[in-house]
C-alpha positions in Angstrom: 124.4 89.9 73.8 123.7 93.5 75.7 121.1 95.5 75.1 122.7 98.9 76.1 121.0 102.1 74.4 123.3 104.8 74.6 121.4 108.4 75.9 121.2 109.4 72.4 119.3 106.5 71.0 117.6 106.1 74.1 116.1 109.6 73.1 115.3 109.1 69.7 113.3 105.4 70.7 111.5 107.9 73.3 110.4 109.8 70.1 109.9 107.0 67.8 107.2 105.6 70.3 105.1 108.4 70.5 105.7 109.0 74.3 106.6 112.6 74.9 108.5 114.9 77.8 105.3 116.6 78.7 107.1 120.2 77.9 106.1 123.6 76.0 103.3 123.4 73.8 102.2 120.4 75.3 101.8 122.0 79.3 99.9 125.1 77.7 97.2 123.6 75.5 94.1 123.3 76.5 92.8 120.8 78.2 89.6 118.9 77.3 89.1 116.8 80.4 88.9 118.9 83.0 85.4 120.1 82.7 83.6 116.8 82.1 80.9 116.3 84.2 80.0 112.4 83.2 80.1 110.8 87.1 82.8 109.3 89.2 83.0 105.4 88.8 85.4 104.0 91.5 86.9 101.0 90.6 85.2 98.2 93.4 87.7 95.8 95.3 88.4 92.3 93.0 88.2 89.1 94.2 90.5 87.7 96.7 93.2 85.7 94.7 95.3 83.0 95.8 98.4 84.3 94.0 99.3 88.0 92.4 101.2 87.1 89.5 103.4 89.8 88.6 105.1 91.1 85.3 107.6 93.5 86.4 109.0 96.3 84.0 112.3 98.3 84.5 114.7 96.0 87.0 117.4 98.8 87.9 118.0 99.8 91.3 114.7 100.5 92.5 112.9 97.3 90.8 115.6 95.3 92.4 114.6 96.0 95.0 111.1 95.7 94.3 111.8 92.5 93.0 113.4 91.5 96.2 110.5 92.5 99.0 108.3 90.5 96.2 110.4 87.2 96.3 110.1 87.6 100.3 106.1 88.6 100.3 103.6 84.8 100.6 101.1 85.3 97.5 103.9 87.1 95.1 105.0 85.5 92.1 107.2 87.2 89.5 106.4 85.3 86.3 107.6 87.9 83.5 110.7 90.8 83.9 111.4 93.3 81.3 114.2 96.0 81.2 116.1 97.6 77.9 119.3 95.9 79.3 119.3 92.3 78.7 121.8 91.6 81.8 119.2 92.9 84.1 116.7 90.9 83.0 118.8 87.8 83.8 120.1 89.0 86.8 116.1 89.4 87.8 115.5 85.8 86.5 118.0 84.6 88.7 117.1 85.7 91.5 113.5 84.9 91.2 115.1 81.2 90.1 117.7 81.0 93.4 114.4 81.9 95.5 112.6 78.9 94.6 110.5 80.4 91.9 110.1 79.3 88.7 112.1 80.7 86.1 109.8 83.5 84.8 109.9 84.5 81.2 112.7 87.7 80.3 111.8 90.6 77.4 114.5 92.8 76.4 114.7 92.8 72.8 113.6 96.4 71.9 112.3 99.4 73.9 108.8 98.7 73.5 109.1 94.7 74.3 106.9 95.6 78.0 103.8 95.7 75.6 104.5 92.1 75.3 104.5 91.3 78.8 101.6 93.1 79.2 99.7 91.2 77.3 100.4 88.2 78.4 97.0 86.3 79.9 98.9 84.7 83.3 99.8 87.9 84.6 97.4 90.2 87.2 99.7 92.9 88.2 101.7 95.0 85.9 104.6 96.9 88.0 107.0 99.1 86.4 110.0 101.1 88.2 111.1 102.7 84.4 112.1 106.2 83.9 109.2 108.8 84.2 108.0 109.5 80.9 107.1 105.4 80.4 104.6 105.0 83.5 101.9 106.3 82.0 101.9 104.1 78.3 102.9 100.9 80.6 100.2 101.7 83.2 97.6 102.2 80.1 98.6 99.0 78.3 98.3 97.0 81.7 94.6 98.1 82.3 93.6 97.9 79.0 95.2 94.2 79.1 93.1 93.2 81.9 95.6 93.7 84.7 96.0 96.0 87.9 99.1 98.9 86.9 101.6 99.7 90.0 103.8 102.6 88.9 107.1 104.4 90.7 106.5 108.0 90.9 105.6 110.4 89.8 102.9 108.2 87.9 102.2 111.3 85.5 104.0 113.9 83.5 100.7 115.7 82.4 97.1 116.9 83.4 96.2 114.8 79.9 98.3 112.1 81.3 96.6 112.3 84.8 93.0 112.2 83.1 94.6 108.9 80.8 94.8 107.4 83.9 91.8 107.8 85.5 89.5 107.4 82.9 92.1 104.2 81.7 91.2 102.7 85.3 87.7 103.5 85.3 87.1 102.2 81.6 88.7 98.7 82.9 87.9 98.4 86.2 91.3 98.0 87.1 93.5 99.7 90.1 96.6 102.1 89.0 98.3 102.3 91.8 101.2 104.9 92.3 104.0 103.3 95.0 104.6 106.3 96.9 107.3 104.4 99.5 107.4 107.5 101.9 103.8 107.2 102.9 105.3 104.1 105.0 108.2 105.7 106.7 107.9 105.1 110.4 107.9 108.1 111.1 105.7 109.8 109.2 102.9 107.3 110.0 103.1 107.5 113.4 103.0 111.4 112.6 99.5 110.0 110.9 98.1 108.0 113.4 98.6 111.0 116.0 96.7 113.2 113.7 93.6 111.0 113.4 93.9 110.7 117.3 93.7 114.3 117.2 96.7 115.0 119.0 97.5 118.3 117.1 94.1 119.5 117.1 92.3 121.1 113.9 95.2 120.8 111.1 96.3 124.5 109.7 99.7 124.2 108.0 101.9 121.7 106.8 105.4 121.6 105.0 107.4 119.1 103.0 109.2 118.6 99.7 111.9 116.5 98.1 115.0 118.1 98.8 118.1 115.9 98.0 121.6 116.6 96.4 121.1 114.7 93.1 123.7 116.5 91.2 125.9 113.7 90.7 123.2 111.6 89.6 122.1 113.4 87.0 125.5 113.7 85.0 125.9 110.1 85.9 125.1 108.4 82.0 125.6 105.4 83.3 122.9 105.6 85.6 119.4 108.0 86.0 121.7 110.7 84.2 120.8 108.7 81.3 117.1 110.5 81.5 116.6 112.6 84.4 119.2 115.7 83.6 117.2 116.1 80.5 114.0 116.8 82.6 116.0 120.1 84.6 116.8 121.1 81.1 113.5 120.9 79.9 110.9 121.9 82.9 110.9 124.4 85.5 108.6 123.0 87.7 108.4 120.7 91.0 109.5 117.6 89.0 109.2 115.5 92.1 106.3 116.4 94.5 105.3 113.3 95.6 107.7 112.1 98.5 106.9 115.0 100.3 103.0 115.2 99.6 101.9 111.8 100.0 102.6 111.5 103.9 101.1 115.1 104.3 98.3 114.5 101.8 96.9 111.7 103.6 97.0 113.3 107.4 94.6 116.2 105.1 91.9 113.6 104.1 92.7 114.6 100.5 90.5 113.0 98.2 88.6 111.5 101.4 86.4 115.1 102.3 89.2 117.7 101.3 90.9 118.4 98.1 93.8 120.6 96.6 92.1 123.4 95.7 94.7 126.1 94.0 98.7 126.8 94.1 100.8 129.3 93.6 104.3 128.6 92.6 107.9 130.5 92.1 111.2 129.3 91.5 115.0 130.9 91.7 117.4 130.8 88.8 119.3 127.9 88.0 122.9 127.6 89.0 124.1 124.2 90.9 123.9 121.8 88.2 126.0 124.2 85.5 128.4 125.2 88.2 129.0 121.2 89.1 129.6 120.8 85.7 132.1 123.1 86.0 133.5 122.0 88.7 134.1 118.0 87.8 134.1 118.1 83.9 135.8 121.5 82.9 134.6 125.0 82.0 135.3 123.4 78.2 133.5 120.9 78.5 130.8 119.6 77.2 128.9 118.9 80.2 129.3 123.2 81.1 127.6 123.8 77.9 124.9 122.4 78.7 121.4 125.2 79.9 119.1 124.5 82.5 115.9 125.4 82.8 114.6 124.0 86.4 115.4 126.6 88.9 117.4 125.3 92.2 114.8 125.9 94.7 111.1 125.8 93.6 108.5 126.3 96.2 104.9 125.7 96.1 102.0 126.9 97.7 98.7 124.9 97.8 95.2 125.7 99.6 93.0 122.9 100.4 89.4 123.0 100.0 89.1 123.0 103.7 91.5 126.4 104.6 94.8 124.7 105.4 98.1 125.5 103.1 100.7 123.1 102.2 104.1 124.6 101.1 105.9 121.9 99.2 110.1 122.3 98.2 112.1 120.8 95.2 115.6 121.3 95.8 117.9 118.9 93.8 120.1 121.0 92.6 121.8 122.2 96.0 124.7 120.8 98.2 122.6 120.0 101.2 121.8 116.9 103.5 118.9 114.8 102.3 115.3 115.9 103.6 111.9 115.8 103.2 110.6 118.7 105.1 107.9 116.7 107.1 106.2 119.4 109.3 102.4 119.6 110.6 101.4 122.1 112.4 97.6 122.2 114.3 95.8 124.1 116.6 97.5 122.0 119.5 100.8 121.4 118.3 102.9 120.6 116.1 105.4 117.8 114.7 108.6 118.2 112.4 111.2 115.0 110.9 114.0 116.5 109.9 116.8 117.1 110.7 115.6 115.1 113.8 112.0 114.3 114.7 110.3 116.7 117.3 107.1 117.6 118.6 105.0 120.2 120.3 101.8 119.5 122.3 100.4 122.5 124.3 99.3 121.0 127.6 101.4 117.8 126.8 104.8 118.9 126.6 107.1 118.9 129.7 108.3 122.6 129.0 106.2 125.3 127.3 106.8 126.8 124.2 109.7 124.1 123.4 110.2 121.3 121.3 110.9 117.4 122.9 111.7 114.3 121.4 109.3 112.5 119.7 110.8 109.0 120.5 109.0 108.9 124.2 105.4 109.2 122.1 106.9 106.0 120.2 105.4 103.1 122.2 101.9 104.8 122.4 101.0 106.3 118.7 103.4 104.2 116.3 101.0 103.0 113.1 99.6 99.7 113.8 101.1 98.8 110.0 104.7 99.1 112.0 103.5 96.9 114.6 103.0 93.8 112.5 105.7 94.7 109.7 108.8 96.2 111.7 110.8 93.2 111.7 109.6 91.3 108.4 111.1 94.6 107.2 114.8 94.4 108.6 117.0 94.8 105.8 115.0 96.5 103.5 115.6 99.7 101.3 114.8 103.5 102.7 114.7 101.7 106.8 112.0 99.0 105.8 109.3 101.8 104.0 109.7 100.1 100.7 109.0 96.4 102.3 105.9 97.8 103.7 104.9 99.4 100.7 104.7 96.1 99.0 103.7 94.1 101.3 100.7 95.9 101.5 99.7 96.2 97.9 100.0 92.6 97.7 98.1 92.1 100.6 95.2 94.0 99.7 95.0 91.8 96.9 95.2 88.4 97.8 92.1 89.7 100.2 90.2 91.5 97.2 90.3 95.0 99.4 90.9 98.0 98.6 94.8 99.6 98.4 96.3 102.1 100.7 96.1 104.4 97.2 94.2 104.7 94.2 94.4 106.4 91.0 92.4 110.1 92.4 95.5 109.4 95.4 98.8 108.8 92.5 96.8 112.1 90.2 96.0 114.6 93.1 100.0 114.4 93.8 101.0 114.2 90.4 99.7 117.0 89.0 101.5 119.6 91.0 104.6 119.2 88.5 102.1 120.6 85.4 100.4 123.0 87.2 103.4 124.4 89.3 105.3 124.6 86.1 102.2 127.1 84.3 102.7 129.1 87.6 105.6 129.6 87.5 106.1 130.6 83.5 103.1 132.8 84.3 105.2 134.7 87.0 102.9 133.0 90.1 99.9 133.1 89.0 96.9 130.6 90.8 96.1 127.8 89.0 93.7 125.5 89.9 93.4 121.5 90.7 91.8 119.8 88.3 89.1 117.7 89.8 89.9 114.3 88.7 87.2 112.9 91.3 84.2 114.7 89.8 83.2 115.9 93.3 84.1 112.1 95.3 86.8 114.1 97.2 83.4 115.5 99.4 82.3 112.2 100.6 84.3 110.9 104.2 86.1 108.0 103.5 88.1 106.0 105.5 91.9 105.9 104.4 92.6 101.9 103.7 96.0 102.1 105.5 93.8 103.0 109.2 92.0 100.9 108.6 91.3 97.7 111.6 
C-alpha cells in the first residue's frame, strides 16, 4: 500500500501536529529569549566512534542523495529510513540492501512515525531532508533522544525556533548541525582559503543570494509544490538565505570574532508566480487565483559587528539563469562566481583595473578539503559539494572532532528569513541579530573546515 498525502491533508497533519508556518502573529510576538543572559555552553567534541549509525528522515530527491554519498562514506551506516510515502522508504531500503548493508528498518505509517525512529537506542545521528517547517521538531526529538540532529536548510523558520535549537543542543549536549552543501562548492572554498591567505586584503563588502527560477517547482504538486508555494503565499521575506550566506559567512569569521549585527530589508511586489500561473494553467484557473505574498526580488542588507556589509538576494520567482551571487570584495581585490568566476588583485593582476580568470590561481589556493575529496566526489550531486558535505560530517565523527558547523553557524544564517520579513512589513526598518552565542562570537576561533 501507498502512503500518498494529498497537499490538502498534508496541511491539515501539519496542523494536527502542532508544527506551525512561522507567519503573522507568530513573527511579531515578543520574544522571550533573546535577552537571557545565563552563559554560553558549547557542546564539547564526543568520542570517536567506530560507526555513525544513521536514521534518516525525508528520502525524496535530496535524501537520495544523501542516502547515496552515505552508502559510499567508510564509518556510515543507515540503519532506520522514514518518509510519508511508503515507496520511498523501500526504495531507500534497497539501496542500502544492494550496497551490502543490512536491511535497515522502514517507518512510513503516519506523518509523525520519525518520532519513532528517533527514539530508537542504535541510532547516533538523526538526518532529515523533510520539508522546512519539520526540521526543527525532528531536530528537537533527536537531541532530546540522545542523538546528534543534521538538518537540510534552512534549519529554522523562527527566532523561537532558532533559540529551540540552541538551547535543545546545549541542554543535551548534542551537535545540530545544518548541511549547508554550498559551503563546499569548489569554488567558493578556494575563494575561502584566499581570504585567510589574505589575498584580498581587510574584507569590506560581500554579495550573494539564492537566485534560481523555481517557478515550475512550486506549482509542481507532485513534487516541493506540495509545500513550498504555500510559503510565497504566506511570507514576504528571504525564505532561503542560506546558500548564499554560508560561503560568505564563513570568509567573515561570523560567530568566530564577528557577528551579524543589524539588517535592513525591502522587497518588490509580487508578479512571476501569478503571471506563470497564467501562463501554463489559464487566466480561469485555479492556479491564477491563487495571491502571493513574497515579493519577486527581496534584498537584504546586513552590517557585521566588524564594519563590513553583506547584501544578500532572494529571487525565485524570476525567469533568470541560476546564481548565487558570490562576490567578495577587500581592500586588495576582489573575487566574483557567477556568471563565470573572476578575480581582481591590485599588484597581482596582469592588467590594471581588469578582471582575469580565476582558473590560473587554481593550482595554488584550491581548499586542501578539494585536494583529498575531488575525485571520491565524481559523480556526485551540485559538482561533488554535497559528497563533501557528508563526508565531512561523518568524518568529524568517527574522530570525535568538532563539525565544519554548529548550531550558532545553522541560527546566525537562519534567522535572516524572520528578521528580514519584520523589516520589511515595517517598511525597512533595522532590526537586529539576536545573539544566540551570548557574546562567544567575540572569541577567535579557528573554523573546523581550515583546519590541518
Amino acid at each position: 500500500m501507498k502512503n500518498h498525502l494529498n497537499r490538502r491533508d498534508f496541511i491539515k497533519a501539519i496542523a494536527a501536529t502542532g508544527v506551525t508556518l512561522a507567519v503573522g502573529d507568530d513573527l511579531m510576538a515578543a520574544v522571550s529569549h533573546e535577552n537571557r543572559t545565563f552563559p554560553w555552553r558549547p557542546v564539547s567534541a564526543g568520542q570517536p566512534m567506530a560507526t555513525v549509525r544513521i536514521g534518516y528522515v525525508g528520502v525524496g530527491g535530496m535524501g537520495m542523495a544523501h542516502v547515496e554519498n552515505l552508502l559510499k562514506i567508510e564509518g556510515a551506516e543507515i540503519v532506520a529510513v522514514c518518509d510519508i510515502v511508503e515507496e520511498r522508504v523501500k526504495q531507500a531500503l534497497d539501496r542500502v540492501e544492494k550496497a551490502g548493508f543490512k536491511r535497515p528498518v522502514g517507518y512510513f505509517k503516519n506523518e509523525t512515525d520519525w518520532q519513532n525512529l528517533c527514539d530508537r537506542p542504535d541510532v547516533d545521528l538523526v538526518y532529515n531532508a523533510t520539508p522546512w517547517q519539520w526540521h526543527v521538531p525532528i531536530s528537537v526529538r533527536a537531541m532530546q533522544s540522545g542523538k546528534h540532529a543534521a538538518t537540510e536548510v534552512p534549519a529554522a523558520l523562527s527566532i523561537d525556533e532558532c533559540w529551540e535549537l540552541v538551547e535543545t543542543s546545549e541542554a543535551t549536549g548534542k551537535y545540530c548541525i545544518m548541511m549547508e552543501n554550498c559551503n563546499y562548492d569548489k569554488i567558493e572554498m578556494m575563494i575561502l582559503n584566499m581570504v585567510k591567505k589574505g589575498l584580498f586584503g581587510a574584507l569590506l563588502h560581500a554579495e550573494c543570494g539564492y537566485l534560481h527560477d523555481l517557478r515550475a517547482v512550486k506549482h509542481d504538486m507532485e513534487g516541493e509544490g506540495l509545500w513550498r508555494r504555500d510559503f510565497s503565499m504566506r511570507r514576504n521575506g528571504d525564505l532561503y538565505p542560506t546558500h548564499g550566506l554560508g560561503p560568505v559567512m564563513q570568509c567573515f569569521d561570523i560567530n568566530r570574532g564577528n557577528y551579524f549585527d543589524y539588517l535592513v530589508s525591502f522587497s518588490t511586489k509580487s508578479r512571476g508566480l501569478h503571471q506563470y500561473a497564467i501562463d501554463h494553467f489559464g487566466a480561469g484557473s485555479p492556479q491564477s487565483k491563487e495571491v502571493y505574498t513574497l515579493g519577486d526580488v527581496v534584498n537584504t542588507l546586513i552590517r557585521t559587528m566588524n564594519g563590513e556589509t553583506i547584501l544578500v538576494t532572494h529571487d525565485t520567482s524570476s525567469p533568470r539563469p541560476y546564481s548565487r551571487g558570490i562576490m567578495v570584495q577587500g581592500t586588495r581585490g576582489l573575487v566574483r562566481k557567477y556568471p563565470e568566476p573572476k578575480i581582481y588583485i591590485e599588484g597581482i593582476s596582469q592588467t590594471d583595473d581588469q578582471w582575469e580568470p580565476i582558473n590560473d590561481y587554481l593550482k595554488k589556493y584550491q581548499h586542501p578539503v578539494w585536494t583529498e575529496l575531488e575525485t571520491a566526489s565524481v559523480g556526485a550531486g551540485h559538482g561533488g559539494m554535497d559528497f563533501v558535505e557528508d563526508y565531512r560530517l561523518i568524518n568529524a565523527l568517527l574522530k570525535g572532532i568538532e563539525p565544519d558547523m554548529d548550531v550558532y553557524d545553522a541560527v546566525a544564517m537562519s534567522v535572516v528569513t524572520p528578521l528580514s520579513e519584520r523589516s520589511i512589513a515595517a517598511k525597512g526598518k533595522p532590526f537586529k541579530f539576536p545573539d544566540f552565542t551570548r557574546g562567544m562570537w567575540k572569541t577567535q576561533r579557528e573554523l573546523p573546515v581550515m583546519k590541518g
